[in-house]
N, C-alpha and C positions, 0 to 999 in steps of 0.2 A: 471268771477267767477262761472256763473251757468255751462258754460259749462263742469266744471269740475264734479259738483258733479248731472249732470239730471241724468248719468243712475248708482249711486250707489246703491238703493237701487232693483233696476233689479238684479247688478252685487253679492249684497250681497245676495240676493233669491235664486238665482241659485250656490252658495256654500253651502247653507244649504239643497238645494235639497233632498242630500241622509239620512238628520237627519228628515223629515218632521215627521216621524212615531214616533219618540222618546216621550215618556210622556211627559217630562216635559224638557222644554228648561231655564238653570239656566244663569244668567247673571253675571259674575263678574265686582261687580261696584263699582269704588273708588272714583267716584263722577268727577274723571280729565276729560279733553278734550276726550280721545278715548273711554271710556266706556261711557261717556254719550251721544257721536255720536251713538255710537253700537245698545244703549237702549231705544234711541228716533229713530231709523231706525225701531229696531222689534218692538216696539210699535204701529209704521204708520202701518208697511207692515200687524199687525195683523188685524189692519181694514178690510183690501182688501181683505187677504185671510185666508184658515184656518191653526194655526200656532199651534202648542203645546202648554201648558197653558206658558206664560213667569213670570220670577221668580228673584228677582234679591238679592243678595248676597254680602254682604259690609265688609271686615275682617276692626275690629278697633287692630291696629298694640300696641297703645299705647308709641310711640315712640318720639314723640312732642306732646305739649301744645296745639298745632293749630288744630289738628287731633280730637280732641276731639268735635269738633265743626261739622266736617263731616257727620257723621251718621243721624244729623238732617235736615243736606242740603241734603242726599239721598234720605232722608225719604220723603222730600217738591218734591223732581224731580218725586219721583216711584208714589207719592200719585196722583201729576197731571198726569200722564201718564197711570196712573190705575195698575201699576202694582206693587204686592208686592214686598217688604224688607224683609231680615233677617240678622240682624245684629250682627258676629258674634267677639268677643275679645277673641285676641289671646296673649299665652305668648313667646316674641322673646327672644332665647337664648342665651347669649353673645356668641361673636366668634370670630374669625378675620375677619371675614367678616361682617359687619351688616348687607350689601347686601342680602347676600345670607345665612342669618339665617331668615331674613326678609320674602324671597321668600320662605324655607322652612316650617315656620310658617303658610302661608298665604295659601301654596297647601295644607299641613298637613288638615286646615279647611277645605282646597273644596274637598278632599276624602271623609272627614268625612260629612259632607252635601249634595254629588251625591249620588242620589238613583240609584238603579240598571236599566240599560240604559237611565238612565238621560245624558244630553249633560251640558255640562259646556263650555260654552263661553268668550272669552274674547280677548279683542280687540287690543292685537300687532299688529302694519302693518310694512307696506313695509320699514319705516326709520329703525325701532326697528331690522328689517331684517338683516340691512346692517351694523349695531351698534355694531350686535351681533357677524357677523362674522367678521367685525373689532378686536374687544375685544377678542374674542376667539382666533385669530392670533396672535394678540400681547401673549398670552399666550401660545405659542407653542401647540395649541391642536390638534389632528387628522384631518381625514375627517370624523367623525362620529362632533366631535364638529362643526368642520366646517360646518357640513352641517346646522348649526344654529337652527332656531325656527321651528322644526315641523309644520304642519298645524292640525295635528288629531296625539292624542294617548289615550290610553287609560286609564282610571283615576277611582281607587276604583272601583265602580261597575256600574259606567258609563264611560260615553267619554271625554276627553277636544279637543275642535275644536277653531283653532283661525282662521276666516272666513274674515278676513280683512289684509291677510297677502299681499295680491297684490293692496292693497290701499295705497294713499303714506299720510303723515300726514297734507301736502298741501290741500288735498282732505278733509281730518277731516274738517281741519280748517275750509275749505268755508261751509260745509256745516251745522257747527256749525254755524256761520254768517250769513248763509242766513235763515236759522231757530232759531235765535234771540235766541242761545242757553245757559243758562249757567252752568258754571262747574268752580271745586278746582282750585287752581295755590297749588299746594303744594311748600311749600316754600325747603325743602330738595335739589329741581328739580335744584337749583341757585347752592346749593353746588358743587365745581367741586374738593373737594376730593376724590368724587365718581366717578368713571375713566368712566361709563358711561354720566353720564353729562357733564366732561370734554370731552370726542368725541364727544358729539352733539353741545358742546356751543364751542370748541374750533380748534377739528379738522374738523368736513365735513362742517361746512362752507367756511374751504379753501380748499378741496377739491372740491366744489360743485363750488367755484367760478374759478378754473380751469379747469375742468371738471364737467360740468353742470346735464348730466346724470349718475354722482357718484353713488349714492343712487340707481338706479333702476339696473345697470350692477353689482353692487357687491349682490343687493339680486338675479340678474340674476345665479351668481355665486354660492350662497349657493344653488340654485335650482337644480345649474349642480352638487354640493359633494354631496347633499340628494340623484340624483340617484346614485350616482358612489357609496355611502352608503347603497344603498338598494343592489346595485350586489357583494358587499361585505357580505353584510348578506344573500345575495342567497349563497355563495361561503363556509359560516360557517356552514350553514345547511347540506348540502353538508357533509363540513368534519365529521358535530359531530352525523351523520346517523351511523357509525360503532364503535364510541367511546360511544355513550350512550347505549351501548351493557345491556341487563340485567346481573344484579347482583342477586348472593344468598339472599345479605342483604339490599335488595330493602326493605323490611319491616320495616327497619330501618327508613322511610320516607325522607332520606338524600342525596340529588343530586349529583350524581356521576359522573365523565367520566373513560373513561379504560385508563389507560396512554400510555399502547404499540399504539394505534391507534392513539393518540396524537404525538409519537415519531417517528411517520412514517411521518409527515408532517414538510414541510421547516419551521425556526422559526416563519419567518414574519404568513406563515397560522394557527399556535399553537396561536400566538395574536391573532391575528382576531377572532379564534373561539370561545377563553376561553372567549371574551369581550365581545362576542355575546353570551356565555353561562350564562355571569357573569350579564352583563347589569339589568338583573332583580333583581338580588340578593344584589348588592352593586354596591355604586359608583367607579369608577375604577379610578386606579392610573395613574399618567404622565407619560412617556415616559423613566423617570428616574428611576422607580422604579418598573421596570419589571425583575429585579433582584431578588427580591422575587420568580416572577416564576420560574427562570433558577436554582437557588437554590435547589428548588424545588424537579425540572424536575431532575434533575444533581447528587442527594444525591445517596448514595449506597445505596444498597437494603437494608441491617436492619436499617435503619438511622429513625426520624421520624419526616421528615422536616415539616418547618409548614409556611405559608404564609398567613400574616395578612393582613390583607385590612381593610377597612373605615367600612364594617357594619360587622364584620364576619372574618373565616377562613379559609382557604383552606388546606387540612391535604393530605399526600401518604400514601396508606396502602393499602394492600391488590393488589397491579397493580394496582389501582384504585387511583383519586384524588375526595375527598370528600369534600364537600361546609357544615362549620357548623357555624350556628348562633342564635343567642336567646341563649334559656337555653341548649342547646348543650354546651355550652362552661361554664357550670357551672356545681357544681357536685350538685347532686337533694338533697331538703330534706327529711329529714328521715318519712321512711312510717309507715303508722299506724298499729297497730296487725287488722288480719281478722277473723274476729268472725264467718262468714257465707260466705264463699268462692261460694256458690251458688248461691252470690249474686257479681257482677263486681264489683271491689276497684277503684276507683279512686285516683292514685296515686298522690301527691301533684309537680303539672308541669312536670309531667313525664307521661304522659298519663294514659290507662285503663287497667285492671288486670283482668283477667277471670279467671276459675277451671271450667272442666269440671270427670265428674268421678267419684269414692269412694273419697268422703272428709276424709282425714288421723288426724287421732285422733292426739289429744295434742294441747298444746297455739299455735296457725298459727300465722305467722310474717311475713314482708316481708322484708327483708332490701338488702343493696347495697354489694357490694366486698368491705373487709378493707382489705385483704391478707390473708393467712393464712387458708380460708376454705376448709374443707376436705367434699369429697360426697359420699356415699358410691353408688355403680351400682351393680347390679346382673351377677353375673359372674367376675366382675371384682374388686372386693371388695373395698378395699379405695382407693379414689384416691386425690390427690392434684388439685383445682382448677383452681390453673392456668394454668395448665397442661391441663386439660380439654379446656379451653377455645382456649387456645392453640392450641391444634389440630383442634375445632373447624373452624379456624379461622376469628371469630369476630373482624372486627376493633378493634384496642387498645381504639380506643374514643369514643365506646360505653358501652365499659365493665363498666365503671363505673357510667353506668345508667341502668343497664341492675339488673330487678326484682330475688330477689331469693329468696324463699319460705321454711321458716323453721317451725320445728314443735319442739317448745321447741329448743336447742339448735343446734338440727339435721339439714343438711340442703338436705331437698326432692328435690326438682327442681328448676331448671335452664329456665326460660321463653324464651320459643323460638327455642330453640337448641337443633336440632332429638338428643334422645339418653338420655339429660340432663333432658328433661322438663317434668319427669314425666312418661310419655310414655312406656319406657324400664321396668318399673313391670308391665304394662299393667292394672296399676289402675286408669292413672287419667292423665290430660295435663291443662298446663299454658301456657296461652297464654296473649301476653301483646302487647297492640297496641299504638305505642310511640305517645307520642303528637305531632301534627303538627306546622310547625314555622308559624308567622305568618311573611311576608316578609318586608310589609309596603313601604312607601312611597322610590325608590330610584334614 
């Protein structure tokens, strides 16, 4: 049994190597077998050398009776080992998965607790490895899911780094035993409705009892899809170099690609890239429902296809495919009258409002397009709005957040758009800087 575990805490030193310089090293701890190996490792090692201050981090899920009891065993483990708790209760959203509203809960808190280059820690290893890309197979996923647990990504405004991904949970064990160590049984862990606990208690012990090195050749495996996923994501970058072409209506803050540079590529590399475009933005769909895009891609030119996904929308306009989410996809609340244009409006979820110029007499207002507005231009006397906008041409899905500046009933300018905003008498310019989405956790 020692032999197994003399050089882990060597082996865990030298994965954290390139984090040495990070402030502050947080621990996710649930008080079970692998975080409380993780947290009595950096505990020792801080003895010997010098470590960033360690911090440890306990989400109360509130989802059994028993869990309630947890936070005060963390508290007993952190207090002997000198290092702090914070313990943080979270609310899990019903779903169909409790799993994985569970696990969304639980990151949700550790974005919101990593400070900027903070590392977040946490102890999957090597089983958890091979579990994963079991599970994931059974569920027809890619090579990107395939490629299973990460070891380093990026999280809020720090890291998450899981440092114990080439440790097998054999190893946990002993060196829990040999360091008289204790930690939770969460009772959940028995449930084998939960299709991961059924693979651990039911399928790789008969895998592992016919093939003995099961476990370490299938995380061998997800090592080999992480790269063959990284040369897929060299290969996206690649295509979406001339599809993220600048746009007129980059100001818009709204993530574009050109579609014709998209349509020049075979379908399989149109997947790959939009998934690599998209990956930040929303969770992506199965394999089934990549019909949405071809929809999409496929509509005639006036058409104004639209493709939904899990956080957000993907809309065609302009030769362009646009990514909107948050309050894009709402129409804004009504703005307030501007008493002092000299002063920036803050538009309510709609960003900020500038005037620069002769401030134009009469009650100042701002409001949206209902239809129907007429503008008068110098030289060109009335004209229909949407006519204007028209020629302009603004995305259809921004017109109807886009500022326009009346004076009494009149309507002066158009924010943004040479010609409309003012500009053309040569008295004055509105300028509006839309609010930025915020992306969050995907």
């Amino acid at each position: 049994m020692r032999q197994l575990t003399i050089d882990l805490p060597d082996r865990l030193l030298l994965n954290l190597a390139p984090w040495r310089t990070a402030p502050t090293w947080r621990i996710a701890f649930s008080g079970g077998l692998d975080s409380t190996v993780l947290l009595h490792l950096l505990a020792q090692l801080a003895k010997k050398h010098s470590l960033p201050e360690l911090k440890a981090i306990h989400i109360h899920h509130g989802l059994q009776a028993a869990a309630d009891a947890w936070p005060e065993h963390c508290q007993r483990v952190c207090d002997a080992l000198g290092v702090s708790l914070e313990v943080i209760h979270v609310q899990v959203q019903p779903g169909a998965s409790l799993e994985r509203a569970a696990r969304e809960a639980r990151y949700g808190a550790f974005v919101e607790a990593t400070e900027t280059n903070e590392l977040l820690l946490t102890a999957q290893h090597r089983d958890d490895q091979a579990e994963t890309l079991l599970f994931r197979l059974l569920r027809g996923a890619g090579v990107r899911g395939l490629s299973a647990i990460p070891s380093q990504r990026p999280l809020g405004r720090g890291f998450l780094l899981r440092p114990l991904l080439d440790v097998s949970r054999a190893e946990l064990e002993a060196y829990a035993v040999e360091h008289q160590l204790n930690w939770i049984e969460d009772p959940s862990n028995a449930d084998q409705q939960f299709s991961r606990n059924y693979l651990r208690q039911q399928i790789f012990p008969a895998l592992t009892q016919r093939w003995p090195q099961a476990v370490t050749t299938i995380a061998r495996s997800a090592a080999h899809l992480s790269e063959a996923q990284g040369l897929l994501d060299d290969l996206a970058e690649i295509d979406l170099v001339s599809a993220a072409s600048v746009s007129e209506f980059d100001w818009l803050g709204v993530p574009s690609l050109e579609m014709a540079a998209l349509e020049k590529l075979s379908a399989a590399r149109q997947r790959n890239a939009l998934s690599h475009w998209l990956a930040p933005l929303t969770r992506m769909p199965d394999s089934d429902h990549w019909s949405g895009w071809e929809n999409l891609r496929d509509a005639v030119t006036d058409a104004r296809p639209i493709w939904r996904l899990a956080d957000g929308e993907l809309h065609r306009a302009n030769g362009r495919i646009w990514w909107l989410s948050g309050h894009w996809l709402n129409l804004p609340e009504p703005a307030p009258l501007w008493p002092d244009p000299s002063v920036a409006l803050l538009l309510p979820d709609n960003g900020r409002l500038t005037f620069s110029g002769t401030i134009p007499a009469g009650v100042l207002s701002v409001r949206y397009r209902q239809g129907g507005e007429i503008m008068h231009l110098p030289g060109r006397g009335h004209r229909d709005l949407k006519r204007l906008l028209n020629e302009s041409g603004l995305p259809l899905f921004a017109r109807g957040r886009l500022p326009l500046l009346f004076s009494n009933e009149q309507l002066l300018a158009v924010a943004n758009l040479r010609g409309l905003d003012g500009s053309a008498g040569g008295n004055g310019l509105l300028r509006w800087q839309p609010a930025i989405n915020d992306q969050g956790l995907s």
